[in-house]
C-alpha positions as CSV (number, residue, x, y, z in Angstrom):
1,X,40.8,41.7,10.5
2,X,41.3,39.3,8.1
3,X,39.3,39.7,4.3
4,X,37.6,36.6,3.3
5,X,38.7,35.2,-0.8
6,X,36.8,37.1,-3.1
7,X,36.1,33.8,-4.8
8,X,33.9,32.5,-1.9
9,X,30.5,34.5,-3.2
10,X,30.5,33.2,-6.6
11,X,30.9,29.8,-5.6
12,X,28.0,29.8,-3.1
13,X,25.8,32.0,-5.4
14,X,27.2,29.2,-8.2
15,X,26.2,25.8,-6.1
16,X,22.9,27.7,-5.1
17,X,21.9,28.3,-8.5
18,X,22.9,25.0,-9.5
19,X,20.5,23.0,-6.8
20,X,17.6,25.1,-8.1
21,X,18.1,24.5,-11.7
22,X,18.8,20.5,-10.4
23,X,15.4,20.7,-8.5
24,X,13.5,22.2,-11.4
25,X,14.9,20.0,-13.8
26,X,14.1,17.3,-11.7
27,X,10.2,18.2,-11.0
28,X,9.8,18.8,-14.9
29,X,11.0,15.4,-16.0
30,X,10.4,12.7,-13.1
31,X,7.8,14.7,-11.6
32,X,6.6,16.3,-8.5
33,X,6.6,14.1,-5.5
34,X,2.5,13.2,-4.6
35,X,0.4,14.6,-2.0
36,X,-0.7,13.5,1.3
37,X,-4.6,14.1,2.4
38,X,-5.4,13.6,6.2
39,X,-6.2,11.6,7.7
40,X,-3.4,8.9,7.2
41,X,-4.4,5.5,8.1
42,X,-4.3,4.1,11.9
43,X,-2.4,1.5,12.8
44,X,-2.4,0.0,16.6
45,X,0.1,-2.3,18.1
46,X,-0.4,-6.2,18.2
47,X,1.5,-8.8,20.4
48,X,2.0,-11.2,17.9
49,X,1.9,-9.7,14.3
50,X,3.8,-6.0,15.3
51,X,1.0,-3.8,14.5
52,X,-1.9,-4.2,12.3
53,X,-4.2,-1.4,10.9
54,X,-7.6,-0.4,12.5
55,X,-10.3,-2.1,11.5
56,X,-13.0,-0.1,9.4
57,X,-10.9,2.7,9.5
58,X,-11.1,5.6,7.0
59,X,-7.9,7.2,5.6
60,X,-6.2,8.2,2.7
61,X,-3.4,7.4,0.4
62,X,-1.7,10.0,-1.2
63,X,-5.1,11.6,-2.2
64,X,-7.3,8.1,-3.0
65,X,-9.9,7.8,-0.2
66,X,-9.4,4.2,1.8
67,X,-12.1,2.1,3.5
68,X,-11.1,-0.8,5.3
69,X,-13.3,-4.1,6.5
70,X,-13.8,-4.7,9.7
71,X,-11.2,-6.7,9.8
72,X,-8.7,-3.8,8.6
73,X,-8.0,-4.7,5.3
74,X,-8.7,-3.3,2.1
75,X,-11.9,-4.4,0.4
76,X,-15.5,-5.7,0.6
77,X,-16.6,-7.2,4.0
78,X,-15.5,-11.0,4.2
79,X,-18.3,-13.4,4.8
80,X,-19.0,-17.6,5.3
81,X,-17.1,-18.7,2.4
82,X,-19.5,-19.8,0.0
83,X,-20.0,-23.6,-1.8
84,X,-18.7,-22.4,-5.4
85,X,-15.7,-20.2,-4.0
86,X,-12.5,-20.4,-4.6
87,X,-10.8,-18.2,-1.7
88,X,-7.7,-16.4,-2.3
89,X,-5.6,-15.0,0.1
90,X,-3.3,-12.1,-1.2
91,X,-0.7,-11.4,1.8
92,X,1.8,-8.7,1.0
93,X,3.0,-5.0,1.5
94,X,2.2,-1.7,0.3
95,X,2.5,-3.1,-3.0
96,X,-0.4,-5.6,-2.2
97,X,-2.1,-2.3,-0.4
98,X,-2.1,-0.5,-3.2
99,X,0.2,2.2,-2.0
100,X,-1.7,5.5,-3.7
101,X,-4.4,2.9,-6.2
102,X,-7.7,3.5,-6.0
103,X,-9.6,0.1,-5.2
104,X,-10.8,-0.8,-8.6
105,X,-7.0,-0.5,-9.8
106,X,-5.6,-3.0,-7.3
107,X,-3.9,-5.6,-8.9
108,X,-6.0,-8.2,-6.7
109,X,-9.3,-6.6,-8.1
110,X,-8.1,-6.9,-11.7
111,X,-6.8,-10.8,-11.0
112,X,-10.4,-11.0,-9.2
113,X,-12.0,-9.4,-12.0
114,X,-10.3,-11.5,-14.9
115,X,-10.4,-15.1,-13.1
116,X,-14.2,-14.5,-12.7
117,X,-14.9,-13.3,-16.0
118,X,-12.9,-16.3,-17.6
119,X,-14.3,-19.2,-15.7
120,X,-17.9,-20.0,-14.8
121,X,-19.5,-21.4,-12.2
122,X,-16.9,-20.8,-9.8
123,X,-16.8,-17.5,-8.1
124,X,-13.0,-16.0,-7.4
125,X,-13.2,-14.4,-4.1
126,X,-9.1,-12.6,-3.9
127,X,-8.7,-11.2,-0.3
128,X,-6.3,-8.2,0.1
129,X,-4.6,-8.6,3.1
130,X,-1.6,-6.5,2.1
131,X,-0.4,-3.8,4.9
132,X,1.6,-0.9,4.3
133,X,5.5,-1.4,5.5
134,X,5.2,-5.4,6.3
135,X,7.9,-7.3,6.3
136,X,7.5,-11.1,5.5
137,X,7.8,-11.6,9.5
138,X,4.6,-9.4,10.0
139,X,3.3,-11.2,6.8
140,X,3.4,-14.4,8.3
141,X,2.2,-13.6,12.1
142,X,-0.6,-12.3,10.3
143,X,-1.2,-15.1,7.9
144,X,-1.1,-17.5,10.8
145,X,-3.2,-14.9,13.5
146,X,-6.0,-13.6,10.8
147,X,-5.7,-15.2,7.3
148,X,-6.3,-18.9,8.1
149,X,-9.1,-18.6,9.8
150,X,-10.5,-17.7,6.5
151,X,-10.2,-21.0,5.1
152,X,-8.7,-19.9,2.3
153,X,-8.0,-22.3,-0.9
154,X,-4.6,-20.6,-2.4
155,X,-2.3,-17.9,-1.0
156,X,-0.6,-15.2,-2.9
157,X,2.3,-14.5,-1.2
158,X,3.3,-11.5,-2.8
159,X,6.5,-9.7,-1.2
């Protein structure tokens, strides 16, 4: 039987040591990767745009609550557009989501917020139709399938 180098030990116990003082090192100065609450949001396949997410569905991200429309984005029901709104169509990713953002930190609730506060008698009505994980081909099937029908008057494309 043959005996194994005596060196072998030390260099595992060495590189093991090593990843744990890398790890530790790591969580105290970039920080420790987030939390995910259930439930995670719902998604359901779509002919034409991939897969889209379920409308009025209740989820989290990271640990921020979610409430969709019912049209399965993020925000305040959409209504008739209105005679002094300017309609703004915010298409996107999980940037546009608002991967782990509460919905008053959104960047399309601050734009929203700062348009409407700097002009009157126009109201600035932004849409977030950002999904988690699009590409700009599912950004554009879903433009053309959902967003247009909203008459919007600008679109941020925002990718």
């Amino acid at each position: 039987m043959k005996k194994s180098p005596r060196f072998i030990l030390p260099i595992l116990s060495g590189i093991i040591i090593g990843l744990i003082l890398v790890e530790i090192i790591i969580r105290t100065t970039i920080a420790v990767p987030m939390s995910e609450k259930f439930p995670l949001s719902k998604v359901r396949p779509d002919p034409d745009i991939g897969w889209t997410m379920v409308p009025s569905d209740i989820h989290y991200t990271y640990e921020t609550l979610v409430k969709l429309n019912t049209l399965g984005f993020r925000g305040p029901e959409i209504t008739e557009r209105s005679a002094n709104e300017y309609r703004i169509l915010a298409v996107g990713d999980s940037h546009v989501y608002g991967q782990g953002l509460d919905y008053i930190e959104l960047a399309t609730t601050k734009l929203q917020h700062n348009l409407n506060e700097r002009h009157s008698g126009c109201f600035f009505n932004i849409i977030n139709m950002g999904v988690r994980a699009y590409s700009i081909n599912n950004e554009l099937a879903m433009l053309k399938k959902n967003g247009l029908q909203l008459s919007p008057n600008h679109v941020l494309w925002l990718h």
